[in-house]
C-alpha positions as MATLAB code, in Angstrom:
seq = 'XXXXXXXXXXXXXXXXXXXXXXXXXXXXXXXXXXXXXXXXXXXXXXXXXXXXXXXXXXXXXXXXXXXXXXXXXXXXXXXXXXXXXXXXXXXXXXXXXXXXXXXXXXXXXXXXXXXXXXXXXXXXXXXXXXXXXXXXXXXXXXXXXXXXXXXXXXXXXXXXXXXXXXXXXXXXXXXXXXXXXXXXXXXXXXXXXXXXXXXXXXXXXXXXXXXXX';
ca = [
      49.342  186.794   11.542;
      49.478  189.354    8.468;
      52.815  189.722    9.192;
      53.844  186.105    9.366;
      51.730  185.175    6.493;
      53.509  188.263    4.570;
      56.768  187.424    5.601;
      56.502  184.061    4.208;
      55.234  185.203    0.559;
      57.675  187.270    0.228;
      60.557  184.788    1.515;
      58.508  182.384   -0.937;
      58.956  184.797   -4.084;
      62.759  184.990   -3.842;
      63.093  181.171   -3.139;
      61.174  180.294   -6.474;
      62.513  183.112   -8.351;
      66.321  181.467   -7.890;
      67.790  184.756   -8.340;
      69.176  184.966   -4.200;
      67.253  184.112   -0.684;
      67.610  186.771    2.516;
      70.848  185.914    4.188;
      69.862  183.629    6.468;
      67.938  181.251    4.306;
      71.082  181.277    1.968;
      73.315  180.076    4.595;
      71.113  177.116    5.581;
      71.184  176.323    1.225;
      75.202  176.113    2.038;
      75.076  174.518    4.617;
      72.542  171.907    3.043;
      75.017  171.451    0.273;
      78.163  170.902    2.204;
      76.767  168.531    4.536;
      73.109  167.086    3.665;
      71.329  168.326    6.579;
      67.180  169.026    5.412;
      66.807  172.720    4.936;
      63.956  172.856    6.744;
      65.390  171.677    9.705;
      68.222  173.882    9.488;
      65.965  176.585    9.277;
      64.063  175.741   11.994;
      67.756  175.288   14.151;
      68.459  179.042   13.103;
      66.102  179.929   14.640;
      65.897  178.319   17.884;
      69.525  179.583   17.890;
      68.325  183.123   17.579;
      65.878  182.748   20.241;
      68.141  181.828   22.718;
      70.571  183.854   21.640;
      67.541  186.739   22.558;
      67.641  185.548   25.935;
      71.317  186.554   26.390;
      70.529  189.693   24.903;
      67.801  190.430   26.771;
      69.833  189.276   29.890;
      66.801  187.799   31.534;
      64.906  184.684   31.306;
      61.512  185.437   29.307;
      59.797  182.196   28.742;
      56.555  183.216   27.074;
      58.982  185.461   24.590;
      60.812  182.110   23.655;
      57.603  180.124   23.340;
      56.184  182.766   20.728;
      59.388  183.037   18.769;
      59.517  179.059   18.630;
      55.457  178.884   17.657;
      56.264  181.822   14.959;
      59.599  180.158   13.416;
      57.223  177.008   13.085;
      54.262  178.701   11.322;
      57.025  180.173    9.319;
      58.158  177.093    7.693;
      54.352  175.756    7.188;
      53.485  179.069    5.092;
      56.678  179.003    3.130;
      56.181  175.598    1.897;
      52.396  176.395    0.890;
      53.915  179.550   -0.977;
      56.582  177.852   -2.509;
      54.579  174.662   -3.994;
      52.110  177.186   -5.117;
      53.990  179.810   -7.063;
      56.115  176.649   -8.435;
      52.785  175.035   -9.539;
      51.716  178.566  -11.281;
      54.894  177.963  -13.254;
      56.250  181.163  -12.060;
      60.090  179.585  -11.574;
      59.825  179.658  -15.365;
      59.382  183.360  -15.991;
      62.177  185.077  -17.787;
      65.202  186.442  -15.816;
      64.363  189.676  -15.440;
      60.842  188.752  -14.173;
      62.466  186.670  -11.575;
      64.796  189.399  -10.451;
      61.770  191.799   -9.765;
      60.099  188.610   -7.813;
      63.105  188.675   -6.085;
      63.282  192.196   -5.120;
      59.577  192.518   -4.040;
      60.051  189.567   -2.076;
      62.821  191.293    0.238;
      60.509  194.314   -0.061;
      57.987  192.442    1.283;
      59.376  190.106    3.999;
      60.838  193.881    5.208;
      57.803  195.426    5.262;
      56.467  192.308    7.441;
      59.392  192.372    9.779;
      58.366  196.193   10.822;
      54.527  194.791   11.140;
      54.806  192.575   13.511;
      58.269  194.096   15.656;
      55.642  197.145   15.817;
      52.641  194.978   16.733;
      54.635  193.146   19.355;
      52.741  189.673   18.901;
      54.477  186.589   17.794;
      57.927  187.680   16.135;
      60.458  185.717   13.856;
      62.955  185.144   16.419;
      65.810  186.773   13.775;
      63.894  189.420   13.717;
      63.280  190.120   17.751;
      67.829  189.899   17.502;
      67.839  192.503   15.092;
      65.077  194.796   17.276;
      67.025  193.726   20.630;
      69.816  195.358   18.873;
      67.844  197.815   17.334;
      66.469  199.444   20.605;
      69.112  197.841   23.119;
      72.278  198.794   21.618;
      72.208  200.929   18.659;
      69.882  203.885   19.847;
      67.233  202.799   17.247;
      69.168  202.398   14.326;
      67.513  199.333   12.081;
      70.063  200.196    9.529;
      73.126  198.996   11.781;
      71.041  196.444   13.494;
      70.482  194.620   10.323;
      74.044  194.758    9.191;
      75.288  193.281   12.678;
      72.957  190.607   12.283;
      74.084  189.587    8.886;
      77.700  189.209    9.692;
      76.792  185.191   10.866;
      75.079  183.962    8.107;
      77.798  185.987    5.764;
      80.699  184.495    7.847;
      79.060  180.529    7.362;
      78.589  181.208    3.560;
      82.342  182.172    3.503;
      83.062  179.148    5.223;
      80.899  176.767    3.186;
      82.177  177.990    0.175;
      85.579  176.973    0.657;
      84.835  173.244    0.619;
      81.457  173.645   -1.795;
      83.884  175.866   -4.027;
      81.026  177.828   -5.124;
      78.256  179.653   -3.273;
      74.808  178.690   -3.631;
      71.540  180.841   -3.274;
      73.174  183.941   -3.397;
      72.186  186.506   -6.044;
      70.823  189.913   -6.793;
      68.038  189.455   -3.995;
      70.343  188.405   -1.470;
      72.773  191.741   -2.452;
      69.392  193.861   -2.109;
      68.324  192.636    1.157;
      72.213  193.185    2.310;
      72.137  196.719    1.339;
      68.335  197.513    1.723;
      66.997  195.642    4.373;
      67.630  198.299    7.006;
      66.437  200.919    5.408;
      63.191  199.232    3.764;
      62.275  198.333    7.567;
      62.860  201.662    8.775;
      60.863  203.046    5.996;
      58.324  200.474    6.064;
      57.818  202.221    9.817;
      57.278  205.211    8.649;
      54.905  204.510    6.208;
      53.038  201.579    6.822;
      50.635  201.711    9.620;
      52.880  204.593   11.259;
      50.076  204.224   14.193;
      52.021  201.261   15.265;
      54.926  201.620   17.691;
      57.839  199.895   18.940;
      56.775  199.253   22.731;
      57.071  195.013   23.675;
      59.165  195.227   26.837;
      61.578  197.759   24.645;
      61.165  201.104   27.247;
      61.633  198.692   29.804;
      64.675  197.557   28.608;
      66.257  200.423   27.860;
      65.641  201.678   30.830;
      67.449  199.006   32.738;
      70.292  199.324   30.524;
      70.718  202.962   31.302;
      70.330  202.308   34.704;
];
């Protein structure tokens, strides 16, 4: 819960600061501008999208992994809305640029710090997030840093396509080019760090082991 409720501040803080959303969330603004579709429901696609996509990944059928990830992506919208309609209501979309550009950073910071939370506490993950520790642990011999980068390519490749049309990008700024750079390395840190006492352990040993089998 922490990390859900954390990850949705911090998604929150770059929203209303209008200096660039994480990657994902700025795709589903392009896509809401080329063709109308409500953002929330996009958002809420994206995500069922990644969960089944996990499934592949995980080359198994895990039903009460896909239930979580679908209950999560849900709560995630709720708390983003309360965040958003309450830091707008504080005024805080106001704030001078430079203001907004630190609400932007320490929102990636933070959404990072609650995507290595709750991929360490194994309960209820943002589906994204359980693609990027598939890949993580699965594929990449524990590398967040590469992980995070694969898993950007999408919502890079549909901004590049929107954009054509749109001729102009939209929620893309210094936040978004922070979390592109940093969001690997803020997660790996952030497991180091924060509440090192969690570990890594949902089904992950298992699956490696299968692969190397």
């Amino acid at each position: 819960m922490c990390g859900l409720i954390l990850n949705s501040f911090g998604n929150a803080l770059t929203i209303v600061s209008s200096c660039g959303s994480g990657i994902w969330t700025a795709a589903a603004v392009n896509i809401n501008k080329l063709l109308g579709f409500d953002l929330g429901i996009l958002i809420f696609t994206f995500g069922v999208i990644n969960a089944l996509t996990n499934q592949i990944l995980l080359r198994r059928i895990d039903i009460p992994r896909f239930v979580e990830e679908i209950v999560f992506i849900s709560g995630f919208s709720y708390f983003i809305n309360i965040f958003t309609k309450l830091f707008t209501n504080l005024g805080w979309e106001n704030n001078a640029l430079w203001i907004r550009v630190i609400m932007s950073i320490i929102g990636v910071a933070c959404f990072c710090t609650a995507i290595s939370l709750y991929q360490r506490a194994n309960i209820f993950m943002h589906p994204n997030d359980d693609t990027t520790n598939i890949l993580r642990f699965k594929f990449l011999n524990g590398s967040a840093i590469l992980s995070q980068l694969i898993d950007m390519l999408p919502p890079i490749i549909i901004i590049i396509i929107c954009s054509i049309p749109l001729g102009r990008v939209y929620s893309v700024g210094v936040g978004t080019i922070f979390s592109v750079l940093c969001n690997g390395i803020l997660i790996q840190n952030a497991d180091k760090f924060v509440f090192p006492s969690l570990k890594h352990n949902k089904n992950i040993n298992e699956e490696i082991q299968n692969k190397r089998e």
